[in-house]
C-alpha positions as CSV (number, residue, x, y, z in Angstrom):
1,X,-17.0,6.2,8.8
2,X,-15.8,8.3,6.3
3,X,-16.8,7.5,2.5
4,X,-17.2,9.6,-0.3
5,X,-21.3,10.8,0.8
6,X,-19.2,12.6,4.1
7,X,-19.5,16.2,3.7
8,X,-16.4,18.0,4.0
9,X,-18.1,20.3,6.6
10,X,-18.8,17.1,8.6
11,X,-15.1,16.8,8.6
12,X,-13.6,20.3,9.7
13,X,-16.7,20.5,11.9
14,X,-15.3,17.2,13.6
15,X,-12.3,18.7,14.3
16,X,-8.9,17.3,14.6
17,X,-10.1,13.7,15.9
18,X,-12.6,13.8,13.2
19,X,-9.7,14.1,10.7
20,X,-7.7,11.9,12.2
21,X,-10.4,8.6,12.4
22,X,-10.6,9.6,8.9
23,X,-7.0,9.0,8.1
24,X,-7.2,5.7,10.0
25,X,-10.4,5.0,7.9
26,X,-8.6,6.0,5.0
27,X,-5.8,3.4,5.7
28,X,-8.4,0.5,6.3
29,X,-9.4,1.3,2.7
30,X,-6.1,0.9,1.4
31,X,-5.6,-2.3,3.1
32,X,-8.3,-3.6,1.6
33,X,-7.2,-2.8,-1.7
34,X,-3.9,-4.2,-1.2
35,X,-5.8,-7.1,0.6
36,X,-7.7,-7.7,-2.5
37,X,-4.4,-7.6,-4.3
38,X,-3.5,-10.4,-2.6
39,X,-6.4,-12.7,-3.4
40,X,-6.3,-11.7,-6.8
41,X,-2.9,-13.3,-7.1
42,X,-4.4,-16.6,-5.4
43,X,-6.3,-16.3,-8.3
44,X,-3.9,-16.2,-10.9
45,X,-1.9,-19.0,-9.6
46,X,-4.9,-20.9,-10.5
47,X,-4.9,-19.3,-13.8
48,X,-8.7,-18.1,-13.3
49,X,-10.2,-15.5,-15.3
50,X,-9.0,-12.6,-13.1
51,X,-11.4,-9.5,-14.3
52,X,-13.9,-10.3,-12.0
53,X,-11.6,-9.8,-9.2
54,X,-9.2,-6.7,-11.1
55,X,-12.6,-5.0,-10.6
56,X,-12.9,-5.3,-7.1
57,X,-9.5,-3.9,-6.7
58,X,-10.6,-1.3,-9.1
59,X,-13.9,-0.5,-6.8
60,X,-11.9,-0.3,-3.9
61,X,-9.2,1.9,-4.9
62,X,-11.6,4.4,-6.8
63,X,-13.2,4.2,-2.9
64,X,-9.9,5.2,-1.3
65,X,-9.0,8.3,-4.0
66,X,-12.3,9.8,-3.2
67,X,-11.7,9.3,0.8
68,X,-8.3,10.9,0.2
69,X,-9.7,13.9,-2.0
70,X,-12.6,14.6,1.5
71,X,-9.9,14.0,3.7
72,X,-7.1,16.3,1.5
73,X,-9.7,19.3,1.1
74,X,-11.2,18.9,4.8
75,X,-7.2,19.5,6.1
76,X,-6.4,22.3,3.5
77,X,-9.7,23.6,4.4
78,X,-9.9,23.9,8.2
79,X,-8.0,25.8,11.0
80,X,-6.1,23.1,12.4
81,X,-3.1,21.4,11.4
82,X,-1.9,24.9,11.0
83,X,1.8,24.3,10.9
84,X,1.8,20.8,9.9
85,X,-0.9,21.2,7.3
86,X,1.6,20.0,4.2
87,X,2.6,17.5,6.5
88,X,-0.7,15.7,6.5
89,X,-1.6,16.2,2.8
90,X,1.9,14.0,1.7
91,X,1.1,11.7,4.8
92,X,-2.3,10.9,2.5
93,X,0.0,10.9,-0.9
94,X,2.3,8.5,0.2
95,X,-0.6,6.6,1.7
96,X,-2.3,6.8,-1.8
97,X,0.5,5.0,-3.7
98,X,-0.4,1.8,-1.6
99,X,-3.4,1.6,-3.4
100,X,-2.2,3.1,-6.7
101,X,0.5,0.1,-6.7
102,X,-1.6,-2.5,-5.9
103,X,-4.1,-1.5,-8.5
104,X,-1.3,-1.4,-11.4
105,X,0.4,-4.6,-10.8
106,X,-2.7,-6.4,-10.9
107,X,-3.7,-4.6,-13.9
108,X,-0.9,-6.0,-15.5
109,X,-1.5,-9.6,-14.8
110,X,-4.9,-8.9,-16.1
111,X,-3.9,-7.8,-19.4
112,X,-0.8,-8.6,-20.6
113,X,-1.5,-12.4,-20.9
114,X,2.0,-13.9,-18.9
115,X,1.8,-18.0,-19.3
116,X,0.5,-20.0,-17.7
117,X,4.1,-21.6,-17.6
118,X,5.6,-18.5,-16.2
119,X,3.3,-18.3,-13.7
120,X,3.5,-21.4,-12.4
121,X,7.0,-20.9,-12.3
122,X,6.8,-17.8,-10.4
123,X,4.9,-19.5,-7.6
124,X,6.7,-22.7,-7.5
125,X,10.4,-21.6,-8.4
126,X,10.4,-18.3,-6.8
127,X,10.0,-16.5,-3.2
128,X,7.2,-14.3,-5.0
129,X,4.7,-15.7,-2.2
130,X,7.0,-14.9,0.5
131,X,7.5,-11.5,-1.1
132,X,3.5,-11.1,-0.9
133,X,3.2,-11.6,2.7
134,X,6.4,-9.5,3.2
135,X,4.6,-6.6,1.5
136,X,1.2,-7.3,3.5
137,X,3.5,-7.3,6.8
138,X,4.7,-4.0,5.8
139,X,2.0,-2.4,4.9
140,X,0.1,-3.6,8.5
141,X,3.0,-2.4,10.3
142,X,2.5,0.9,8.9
143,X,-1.1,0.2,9.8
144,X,-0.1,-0.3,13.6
145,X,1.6,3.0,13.6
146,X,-0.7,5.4,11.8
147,X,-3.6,3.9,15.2
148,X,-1.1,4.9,17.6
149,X,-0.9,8.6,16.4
150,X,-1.6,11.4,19.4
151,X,-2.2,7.8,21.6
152,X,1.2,6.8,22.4
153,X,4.2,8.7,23.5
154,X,7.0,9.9,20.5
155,X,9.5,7.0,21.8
156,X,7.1,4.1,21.1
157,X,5.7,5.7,18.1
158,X,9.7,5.9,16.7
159,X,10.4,2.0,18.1
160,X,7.0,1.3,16.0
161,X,8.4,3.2,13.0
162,X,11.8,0.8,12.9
163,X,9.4,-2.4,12.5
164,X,7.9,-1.0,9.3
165,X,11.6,-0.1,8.4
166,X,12.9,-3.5,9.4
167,X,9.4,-5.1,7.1
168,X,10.3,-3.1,4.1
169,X,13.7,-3.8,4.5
170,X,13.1,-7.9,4.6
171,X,10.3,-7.0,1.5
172,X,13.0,-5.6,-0.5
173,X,15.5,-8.8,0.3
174,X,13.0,-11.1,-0.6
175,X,11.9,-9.6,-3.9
176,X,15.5,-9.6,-4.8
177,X,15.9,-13.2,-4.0
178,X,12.6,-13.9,-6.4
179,X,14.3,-11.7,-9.2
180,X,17.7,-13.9,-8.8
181,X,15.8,-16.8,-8.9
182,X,13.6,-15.6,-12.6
183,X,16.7,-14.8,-14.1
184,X,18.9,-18.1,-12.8
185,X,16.3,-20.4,-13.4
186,X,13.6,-19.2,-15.6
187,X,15.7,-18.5,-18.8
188,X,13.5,-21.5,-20.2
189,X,10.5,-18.9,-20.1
190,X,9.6,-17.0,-23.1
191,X,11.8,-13.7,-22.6
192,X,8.7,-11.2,-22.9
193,X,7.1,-12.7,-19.9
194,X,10.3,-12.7,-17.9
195,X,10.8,-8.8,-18.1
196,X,6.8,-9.2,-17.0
197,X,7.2,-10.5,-14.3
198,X,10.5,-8.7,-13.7
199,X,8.2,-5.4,-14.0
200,X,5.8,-6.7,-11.9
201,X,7.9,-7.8,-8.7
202,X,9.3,-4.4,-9.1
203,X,6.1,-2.3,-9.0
204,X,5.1,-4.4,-6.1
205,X,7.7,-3.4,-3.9
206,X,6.8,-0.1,-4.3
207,X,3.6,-1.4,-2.1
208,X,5.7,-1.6,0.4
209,X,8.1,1.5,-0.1
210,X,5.1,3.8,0.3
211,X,4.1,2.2,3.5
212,X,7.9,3.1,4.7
213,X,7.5,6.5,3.1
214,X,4.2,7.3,5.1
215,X,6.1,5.9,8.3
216,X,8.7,8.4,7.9
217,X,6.4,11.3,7.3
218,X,5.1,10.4,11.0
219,X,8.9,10.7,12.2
220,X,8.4,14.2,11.2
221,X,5.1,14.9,12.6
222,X,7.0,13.7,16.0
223,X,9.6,16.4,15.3
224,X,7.8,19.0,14.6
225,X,6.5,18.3,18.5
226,X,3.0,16.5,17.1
227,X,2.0,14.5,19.4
């Protein structure tokens, strides 16, 4: 598995299937921090004291940047991925920003003290926990596509690459249904935690924006005749 005590010898030395486990590793850690995401907002709509869990996602995510800075400098660093070598290093940008998201949002439930009015609200009133799963659907889609790289034929991996299209695309429908719903109905709440939570939702689909990003990336991996 590749953590941050892999040299980056071990990697190049690997070869390409080294690199590319790597990536897929690399995802599994950014699924957990987004996972960890998610149960940290279980959390808050119980109005717990969420630092204990904000530091897990912190753990994780500080996990997944050093993966990505092995992984970046093993693929700068070696002799393959010649012609597709810039390719790779935004495939693990846009990958990052999963993580990075993820990370800020819940940082921002953490410390910017929202109600516990207007988070109850958000739960009960809104689609937010739709929009949740929407974003974890996207993001494993993504997920399914980056494990079938160099295994499956370019026409599967692009009919693969339209789920995550059609997830992000249903993530971005149901946050704006949850913003409609915050501004229609919660203009009891105090007006600082509205644009909050307005802020939030719309950090969060960035989540799922970057899993979309990294799918496209993969369309033009397939062009470039990787496969």
């Amino acid at each position: 598995m590749v953590n941050g005590l892999v040299s980056i010898q071990s990697l190049i030395g690997g070869g390409e299937k080294a690199l590319l486990e790597g990536i897929c590793n690399y995802y599994n850690k950014i699924r957990e921090t987004v996972m960890l995401f998610k149960e940290f907002m279980v959390h808050a709509k119980s109005f717990e004291d969420l630092q204990i869990y904000y530091d897990k996602i912190n753990k994780t995510e500080t996990e997944a940047d050093e993966m990505h800075e092995k992984l970046a400098e093993a693929i700068a660093s070696g002799s393959f991925f010649s012609y597709i070598r810039d390719d790779f290093l935004d495939l693990l940008e846009k990958m990052d920003f999963m993580a990075d998201y993820a990370k800020d949002v819940a940082k921002m439930f953490n410390e910017y003290n929202v109600s516990r009015e207007a988070i109850d609200f958000l739960f009960k009133e809104t689609l937010f926990n739709d929009f949740i799963n929407a974003i974890i659907d996207t993001v494993d889609s993504f997920g399914s596509v980056l494990t079938m790289l160099k295994k499956a034929p370019p026409r599967e991996l692009l009919m693969h690459i339209k789920e995550v299209e059609a997830k992000e695309e249903k993530a971005d429908f149901v946050k704006d249904k949850t913003l409609i719903a915050l501004h229609n109905k919660g203009k009891h709440l105090d007006v600082l935690d509205i644009i909050t939570l307005r802020d939030a939702i719309n950090l969060m689909d960035n989540i799922a924006d970057a899993a979309e990003d990294s799918s496209d990336i993969i369309i033009r991996l397939i062009a470039k005749g990787y496969k």
